[in-house]
C-alpha positions in Angstrom: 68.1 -112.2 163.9 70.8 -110.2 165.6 70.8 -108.7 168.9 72.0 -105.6 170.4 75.1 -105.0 172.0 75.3 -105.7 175.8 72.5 -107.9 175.8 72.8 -110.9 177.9 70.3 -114.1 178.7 70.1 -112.9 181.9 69.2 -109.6 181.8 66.2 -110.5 178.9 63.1 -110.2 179.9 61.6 -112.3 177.2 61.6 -116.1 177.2 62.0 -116.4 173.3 64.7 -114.3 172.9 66.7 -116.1 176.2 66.3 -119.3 174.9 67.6 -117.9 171.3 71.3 -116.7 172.6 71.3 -119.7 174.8 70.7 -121.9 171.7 73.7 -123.5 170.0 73.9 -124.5 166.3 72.8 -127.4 165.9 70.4 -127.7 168.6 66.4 -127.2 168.4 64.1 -125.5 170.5 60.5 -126.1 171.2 58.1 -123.1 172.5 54.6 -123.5 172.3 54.2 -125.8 169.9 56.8 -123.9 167.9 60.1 -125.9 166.7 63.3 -123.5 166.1 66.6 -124.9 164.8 69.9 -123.0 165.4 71.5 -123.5 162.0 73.8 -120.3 162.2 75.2 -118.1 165.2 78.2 -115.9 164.5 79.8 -113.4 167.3 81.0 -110.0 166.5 83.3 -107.7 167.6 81.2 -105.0 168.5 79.0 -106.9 170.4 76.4 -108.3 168.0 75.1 -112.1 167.4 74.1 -113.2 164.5 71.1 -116.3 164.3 70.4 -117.8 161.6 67.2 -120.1 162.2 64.6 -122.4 161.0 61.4 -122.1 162.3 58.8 -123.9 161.8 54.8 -123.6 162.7 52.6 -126.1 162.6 49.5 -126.0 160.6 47.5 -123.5 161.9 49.2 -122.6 165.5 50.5 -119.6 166.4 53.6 -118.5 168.8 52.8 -116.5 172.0 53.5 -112.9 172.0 57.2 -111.7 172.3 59.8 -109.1 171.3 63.5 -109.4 169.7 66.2 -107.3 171.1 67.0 -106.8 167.8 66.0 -106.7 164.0 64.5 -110.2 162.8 64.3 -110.8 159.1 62.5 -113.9 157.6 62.3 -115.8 154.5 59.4 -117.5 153.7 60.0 -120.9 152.5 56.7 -123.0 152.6 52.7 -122.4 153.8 51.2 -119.3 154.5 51.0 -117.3 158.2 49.5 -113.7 158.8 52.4 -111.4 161.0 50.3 -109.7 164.4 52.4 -107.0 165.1 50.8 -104.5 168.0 49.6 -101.3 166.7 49.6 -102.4 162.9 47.4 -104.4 160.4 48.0 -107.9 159.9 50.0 -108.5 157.1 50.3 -112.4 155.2 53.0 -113.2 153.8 53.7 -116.7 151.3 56.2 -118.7 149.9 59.1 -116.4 149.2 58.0 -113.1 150.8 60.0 -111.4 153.5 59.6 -109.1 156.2 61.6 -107.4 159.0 60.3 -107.1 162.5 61.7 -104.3 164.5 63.6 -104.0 167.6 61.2 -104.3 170.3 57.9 -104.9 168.6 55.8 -107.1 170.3 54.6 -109.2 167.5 53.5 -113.1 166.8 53.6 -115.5 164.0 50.6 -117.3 162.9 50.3 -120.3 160.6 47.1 -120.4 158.0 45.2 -123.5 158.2 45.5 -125.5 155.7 41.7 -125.7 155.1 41.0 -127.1 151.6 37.4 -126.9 151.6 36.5 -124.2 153.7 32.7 -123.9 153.0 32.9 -128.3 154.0 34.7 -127.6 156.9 32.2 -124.8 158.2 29.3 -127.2 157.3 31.0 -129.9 159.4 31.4 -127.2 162.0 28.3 -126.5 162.1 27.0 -129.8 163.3 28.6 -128.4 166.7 25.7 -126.1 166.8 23.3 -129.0 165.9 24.5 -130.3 169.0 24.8 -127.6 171.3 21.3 -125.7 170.9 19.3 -127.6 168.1 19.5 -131.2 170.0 20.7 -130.8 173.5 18.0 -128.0 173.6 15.5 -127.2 171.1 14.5 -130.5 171.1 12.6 -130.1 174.8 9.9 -127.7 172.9 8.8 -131.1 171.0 9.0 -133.2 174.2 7.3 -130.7 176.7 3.7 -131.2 175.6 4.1 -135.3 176.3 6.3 -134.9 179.9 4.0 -132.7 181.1 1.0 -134.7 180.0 2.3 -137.8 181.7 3.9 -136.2 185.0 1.4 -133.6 185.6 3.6 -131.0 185.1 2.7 -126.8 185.4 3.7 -124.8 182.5 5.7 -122.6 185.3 7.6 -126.3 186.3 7.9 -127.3 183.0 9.8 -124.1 181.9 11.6 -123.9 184.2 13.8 -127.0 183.1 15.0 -125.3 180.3 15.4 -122.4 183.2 17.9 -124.9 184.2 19.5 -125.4 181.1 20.2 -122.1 180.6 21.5 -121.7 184.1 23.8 -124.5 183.1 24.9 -122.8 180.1 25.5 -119.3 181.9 27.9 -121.6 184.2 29.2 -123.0 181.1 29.8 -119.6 179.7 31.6 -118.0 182.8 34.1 -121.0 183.1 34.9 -121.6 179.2 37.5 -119.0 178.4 40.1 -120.6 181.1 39.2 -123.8 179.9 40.0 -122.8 176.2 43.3 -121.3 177.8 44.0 -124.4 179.8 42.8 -126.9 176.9 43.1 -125.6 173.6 39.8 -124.6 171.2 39.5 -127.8 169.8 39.3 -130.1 172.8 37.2 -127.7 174.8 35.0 -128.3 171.5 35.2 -132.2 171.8 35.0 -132.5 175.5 31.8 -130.1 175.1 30.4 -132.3 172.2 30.4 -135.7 173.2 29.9 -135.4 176.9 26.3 -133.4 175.8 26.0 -136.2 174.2 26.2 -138.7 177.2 24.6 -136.3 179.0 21.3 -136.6 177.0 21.5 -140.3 176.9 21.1 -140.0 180.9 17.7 -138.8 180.7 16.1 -141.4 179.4 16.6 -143.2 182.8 15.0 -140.1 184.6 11.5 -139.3 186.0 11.9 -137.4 188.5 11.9 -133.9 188.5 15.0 -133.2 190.7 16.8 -135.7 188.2 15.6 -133.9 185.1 16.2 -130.8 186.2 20.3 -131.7 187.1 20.3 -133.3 183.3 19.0 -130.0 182.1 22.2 -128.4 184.0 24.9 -130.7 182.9 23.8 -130.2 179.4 23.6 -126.5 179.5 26.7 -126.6 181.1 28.0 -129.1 178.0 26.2 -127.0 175.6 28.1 -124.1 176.6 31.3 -125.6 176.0 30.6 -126.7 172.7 28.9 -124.0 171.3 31.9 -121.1 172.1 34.4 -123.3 171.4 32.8 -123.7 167.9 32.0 -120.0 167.7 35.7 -119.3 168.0 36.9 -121.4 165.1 34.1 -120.1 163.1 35.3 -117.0 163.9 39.5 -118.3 162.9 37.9 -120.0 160.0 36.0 -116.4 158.6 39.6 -114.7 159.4 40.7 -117.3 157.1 38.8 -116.4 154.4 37.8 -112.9 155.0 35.6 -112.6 151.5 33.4 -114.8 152.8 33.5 -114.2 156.2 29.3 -113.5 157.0 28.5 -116.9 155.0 31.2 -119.1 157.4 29.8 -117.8 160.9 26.5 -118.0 159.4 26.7 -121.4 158.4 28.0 -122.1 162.0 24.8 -120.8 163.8 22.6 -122.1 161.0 24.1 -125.6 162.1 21.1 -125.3 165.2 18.4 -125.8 162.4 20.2 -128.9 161.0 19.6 -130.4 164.9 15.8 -128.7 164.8 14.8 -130.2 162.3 16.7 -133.7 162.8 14.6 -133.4 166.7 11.4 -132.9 164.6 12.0 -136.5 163.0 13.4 -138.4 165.6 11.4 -137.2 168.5 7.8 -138.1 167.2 9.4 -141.2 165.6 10.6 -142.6 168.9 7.8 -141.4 170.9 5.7 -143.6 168.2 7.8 -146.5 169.0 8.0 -146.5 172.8 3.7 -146.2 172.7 4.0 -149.1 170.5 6.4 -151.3 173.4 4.0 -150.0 175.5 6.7 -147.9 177.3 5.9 -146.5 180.9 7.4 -143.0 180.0 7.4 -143.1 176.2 9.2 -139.8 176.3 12.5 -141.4 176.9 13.3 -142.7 174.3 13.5 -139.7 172.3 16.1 -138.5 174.6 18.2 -142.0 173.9 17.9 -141.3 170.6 18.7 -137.7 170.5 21.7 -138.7 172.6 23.2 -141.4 169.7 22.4 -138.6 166.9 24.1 -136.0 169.2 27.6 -138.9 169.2 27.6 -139.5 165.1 27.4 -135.7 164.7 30.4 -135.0 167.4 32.1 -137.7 165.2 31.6 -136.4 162.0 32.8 -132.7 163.7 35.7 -133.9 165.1 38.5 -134.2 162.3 37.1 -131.1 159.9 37.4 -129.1 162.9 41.0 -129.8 164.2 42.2 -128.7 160.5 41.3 -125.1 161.4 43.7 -124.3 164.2 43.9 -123.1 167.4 43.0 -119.3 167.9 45.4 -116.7 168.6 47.1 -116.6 172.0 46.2 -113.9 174.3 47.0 -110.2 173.0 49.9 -107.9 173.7 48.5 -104.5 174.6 46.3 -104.3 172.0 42.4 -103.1 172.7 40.6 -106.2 174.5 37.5 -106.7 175.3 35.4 -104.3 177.4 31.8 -104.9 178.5 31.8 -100.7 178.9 32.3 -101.1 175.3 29.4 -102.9 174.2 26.6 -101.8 177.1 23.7 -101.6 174.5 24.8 -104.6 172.5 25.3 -107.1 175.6 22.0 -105.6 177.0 20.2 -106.2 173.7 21.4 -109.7 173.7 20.6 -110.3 177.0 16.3 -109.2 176.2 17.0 -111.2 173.2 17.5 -114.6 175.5 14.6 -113.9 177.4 12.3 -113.4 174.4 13.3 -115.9 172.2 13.0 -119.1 174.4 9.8 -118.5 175.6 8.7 -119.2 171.9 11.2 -122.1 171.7 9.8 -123.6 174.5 6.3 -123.3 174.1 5.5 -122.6 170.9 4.9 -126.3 169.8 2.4 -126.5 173.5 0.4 -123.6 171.8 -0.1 -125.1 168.4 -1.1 -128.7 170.2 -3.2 -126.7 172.5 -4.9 -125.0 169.5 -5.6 -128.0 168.1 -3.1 -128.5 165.2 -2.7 -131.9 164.2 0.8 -133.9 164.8 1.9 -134.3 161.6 1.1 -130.4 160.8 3.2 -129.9 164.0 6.6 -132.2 162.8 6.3 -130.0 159.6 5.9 -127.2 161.6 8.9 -127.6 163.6 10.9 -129.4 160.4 10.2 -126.7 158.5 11.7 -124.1 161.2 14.9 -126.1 161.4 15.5 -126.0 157.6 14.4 -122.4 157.4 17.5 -121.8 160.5 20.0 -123.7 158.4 19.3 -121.6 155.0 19.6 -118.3 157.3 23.4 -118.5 156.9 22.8 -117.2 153.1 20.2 -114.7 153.9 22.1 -112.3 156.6 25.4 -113.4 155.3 25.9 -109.8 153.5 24.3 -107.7 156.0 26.4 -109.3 159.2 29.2 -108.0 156.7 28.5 -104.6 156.1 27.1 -103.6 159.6 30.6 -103.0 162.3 27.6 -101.6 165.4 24.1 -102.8 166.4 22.2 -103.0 163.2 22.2 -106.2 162.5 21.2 -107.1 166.0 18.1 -104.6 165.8 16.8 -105.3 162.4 16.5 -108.7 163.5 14.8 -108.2 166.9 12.4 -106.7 165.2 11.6 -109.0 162.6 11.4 -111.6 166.1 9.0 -109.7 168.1 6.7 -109.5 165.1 6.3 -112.8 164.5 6.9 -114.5 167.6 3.2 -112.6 168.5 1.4 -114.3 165.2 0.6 -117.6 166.9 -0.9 -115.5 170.1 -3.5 -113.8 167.7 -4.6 -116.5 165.8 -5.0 -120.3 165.2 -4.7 -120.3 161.7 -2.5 -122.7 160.1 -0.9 -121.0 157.6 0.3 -117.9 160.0 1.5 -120.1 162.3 3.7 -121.8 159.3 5.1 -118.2 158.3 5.9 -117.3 161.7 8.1 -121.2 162.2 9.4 -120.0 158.9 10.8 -116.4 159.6 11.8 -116.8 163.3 13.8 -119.8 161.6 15.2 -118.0 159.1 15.8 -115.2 162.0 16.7 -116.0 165.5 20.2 -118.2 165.2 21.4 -115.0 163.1 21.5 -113.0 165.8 23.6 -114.6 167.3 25.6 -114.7 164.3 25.0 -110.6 164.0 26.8 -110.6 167.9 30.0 -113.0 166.5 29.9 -110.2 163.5 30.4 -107.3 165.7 33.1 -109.2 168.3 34.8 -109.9 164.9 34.6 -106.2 163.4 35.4 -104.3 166.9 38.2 -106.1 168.3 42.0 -108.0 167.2 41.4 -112.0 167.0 43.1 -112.4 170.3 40.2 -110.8 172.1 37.5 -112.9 170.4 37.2 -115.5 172.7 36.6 -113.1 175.8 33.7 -111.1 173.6 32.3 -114.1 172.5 32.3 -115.3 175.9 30.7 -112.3 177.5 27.8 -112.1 174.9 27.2 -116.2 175.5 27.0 -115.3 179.4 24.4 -112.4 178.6 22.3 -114.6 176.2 22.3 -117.3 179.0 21.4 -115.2 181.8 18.2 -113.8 179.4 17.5 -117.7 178.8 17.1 -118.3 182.4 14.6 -115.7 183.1 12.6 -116.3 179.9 10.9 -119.7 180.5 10.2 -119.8 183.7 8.7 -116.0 183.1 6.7 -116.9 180.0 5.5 -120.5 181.9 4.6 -118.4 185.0 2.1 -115.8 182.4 1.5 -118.4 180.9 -0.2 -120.6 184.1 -2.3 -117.2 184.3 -5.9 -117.2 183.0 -4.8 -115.3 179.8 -2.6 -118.8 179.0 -0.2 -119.4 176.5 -0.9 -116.4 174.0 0.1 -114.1 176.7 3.3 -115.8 177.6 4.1 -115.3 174.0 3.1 -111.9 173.9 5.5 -110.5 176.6 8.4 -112.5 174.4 8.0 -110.1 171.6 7.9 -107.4 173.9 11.0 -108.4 175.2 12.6 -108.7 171.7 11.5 -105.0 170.7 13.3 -103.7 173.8 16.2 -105.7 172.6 15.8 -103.7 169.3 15.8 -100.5 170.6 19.0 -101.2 173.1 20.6 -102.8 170.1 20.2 -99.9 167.8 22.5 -97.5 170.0 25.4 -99.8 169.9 28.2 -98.0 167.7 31.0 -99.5 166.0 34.3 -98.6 168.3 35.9 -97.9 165.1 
């Protein structure tokens, strides 16, 4: 690197560059997280400085955003890194490639994971999702019909605890991007994991309803944590390996079914257990053991994860996220929330109240788990080709059709093909939302649009239980609750279907 002539330290603007004509050979520097070693300077007559430096990156990190006041010209030794240079592609470059950076480009260097196994580390990933939604939260669907049966609950009071779930999670939502700033990716994703975790343990000393209802909070609030923070290196992971983008996001969000169907074991198996102790709430114990299952899969999350990197720092100037931008999508996503927990929440109440026998209602809900997980294969392609709302519509659509089949009939096998197709559906839209974040805006801006579709998906969770329990108190009972859930889901369809790509 040279600089120009007249340039000082003190009359630089830019930290990097200071600290590189203070530097003396010799000596090293560290800048977040980034080590540079002064192994050349020369002086010139006319007023120029030579550098000659080593840098080096650690496995996937990336330097902050910075100028030279000069040219730069690197030499690849070792590794691989992509070069983010404002207003230009990405370009990655390998052992012994070079490139030239400009006088006064704001650019940034950033390392590639060294991710052997990048389909392993996206399924270990993906057990942060098991925790997030498919334990810390789908699991209450299986344990509402027995909490309500032994405290006398309302289906308007027993919604409305995963009303306070999702309020948590909206919380959770609004306060996770300075976290991620303040904490770094991966231990927002740890801290998120393991306290849900703890958090669920808790609740197998509750009765109360006040009590439950402040687990539900902290959890959501956990939950919320955990699940962007994964979201975002699921995200750094599919930049990774752009060919196969679709199928690592989607194997992220089909992580939930893996926790689904893990809740439809455990839950009737501890429930069996604490009737057979002759328990005095039997429907704790469930939540003890949901808690332990929730630790071992934080555990075997922890190390796969940290191999993927931080995200990119913050952007330059580059286009960042807008809510302007994405109205219909945001809104979409939003009536997508309220529709779609209404049938978590009550669809296993219906079937019981119908008259389906337990074991048919384990498969039921087993089934639906496994159906979430193989989703990451089915809309893998489609999440890739669409940049605007499609995705997000066609699948709204496919929700609000079967989400009604229970309402308008107790057959067995419809109810099995509706578990089957919402599984296979409903965690892929969140997916198709990650998707179009991905395809409309520069890495650095990610976090902030994945942030901003979590908060709208939470604040549509919080209206939809308590709605669909307060319709569903009503004389027309359960099947109408689930009725104005697809309703919901085709207005999400149609607001969906206007979002364009912004490029």
């Amino acid at each position: 690197m040279y600089t120009k002539q007249g340039e000082t330290p003190e009359n630089l603007n830019d930290e990097q560059s200071r600290a590189a004509m203070l530097a003396t050979v010799g000596t090293s520097y560290i800048q977040g997280g980034i080590k540079r070693t002064v192994l050349e300077k020369t002086d010139f007559n006319d007023g120029l400085t030579v550098n000659l430096n080593l840098i080096e990156v650690p496995n996937g990190t990336s330097a902050a955003p910075h100028t030279h006041p000069g040219l730069e010209v690197t030499y690849v030794l070792e590794g691989e890194f992509d070069l983010v240079t404002e207003g230009r592609p990405d370009r990655r470059f390998a052992p012994g490639m070079t490139y030239v950076v400009a006088d006064g480009d704001i650019h940034y260097a950033r390392a590639v994971a060294n991710v052997r196994s990048p389909l392993l580390t996206a399924a270990a990933l993906s057990l942060g999702a098991a925790v997030a939604l498919g334990l810390t939260r789908f699991s209450y669907g299986l344990l509402l019909p027995p909490m309500r049966e032994d405290l006398g609950w309302s289906y308007l009071l027993a919604g409305s605890m995963n009303t306070y779930n999702a309020l948590g999670y909206f919380v959770g939502a609004l306060i996770t991007p300075a976290l991620m700033r303040r904490a770094g990716v991966w231990r927002l994703l740890m801290v998120g994991a393991v306290s849900a975790s703890l958090i669920m343990m808790v609740a197998a000393a509750l009765s109360s309803p006040v009590a439950l209802a402040a687990q539900r909070l902290a959890a959501g609030i956990a939950s919320a944590l955990l699940f962007i923070a994964g979201g975002v290196l699921a995200a750094r992971l599919g930049s990774q390996h752009s060919e196969r983008a679709g199928l690592m996001i989607g194997l992220y969000y089909g992580g939930t079914g893996i926790g689904i169907a893990l809740s439809a074991l455990l839950v009737p198996a501890a429930l069996g257990a604490a009737q057979r102790h002759g328990a005095t709430h039997a429907w704790q114990w469930p939540w003890l053991m949901l808690g332990a299952a929730c630790l071992l899969a934080s555990a075997l999350m922890a190390w796969p994860a940290r191999t993927i990197g931080e995200a990119a720092p913050a952007t330059m100037q580059a286009r960042r996220f807008a809510v302007g931008d994405f109205t219909f999508a945001l809104s979409a996503y939003f009536m997508f929330g309220v529709g779609y927990i209404g049938y978590m929440t009550f669809v296993v109440a219906l079937l019981k109240q119908q008259g389906m026998r337990a074991d048919l209602i384990t498969w039921f809900y087993t089934l639906l788990g496994l159906a979430v997980v193989a989703s990451s294969r089915i809309w893998a392609r489609m999440l890739d080709r669409y940049k605007g709302g499609e995705s997000l519509a066609v699948l709204n659509v496919l929700l609000g059709v079967v989400t009604m089949l229970p309402a308008l009939t107790s057959a067995v096998p419809v109810a099995f093909v509706s578990g089957l197709v919402f599984g296979a559906v409903f965690l892929s839209v969140v997916a198709s939302t990650t998707a179009l974040v991905r395809h409309n805006l520069p890495q650095p801006a990610w976090s902030a649009g994945i942030s901003a579709f979590t908060t709208a998906f939470a604040a549509g969770q919080i209206v939809g239980p308590s709605l669909t329990g307060w319709i569903a108190d009503g004389p027309a009972g359960l099947e109408r609750g689930l009725l104005a859930s697809a309703a919901t889901l085709f207005m999400g369809a149609a607001l969906a279907w206007r979002q364009k790509p912004l490029t």
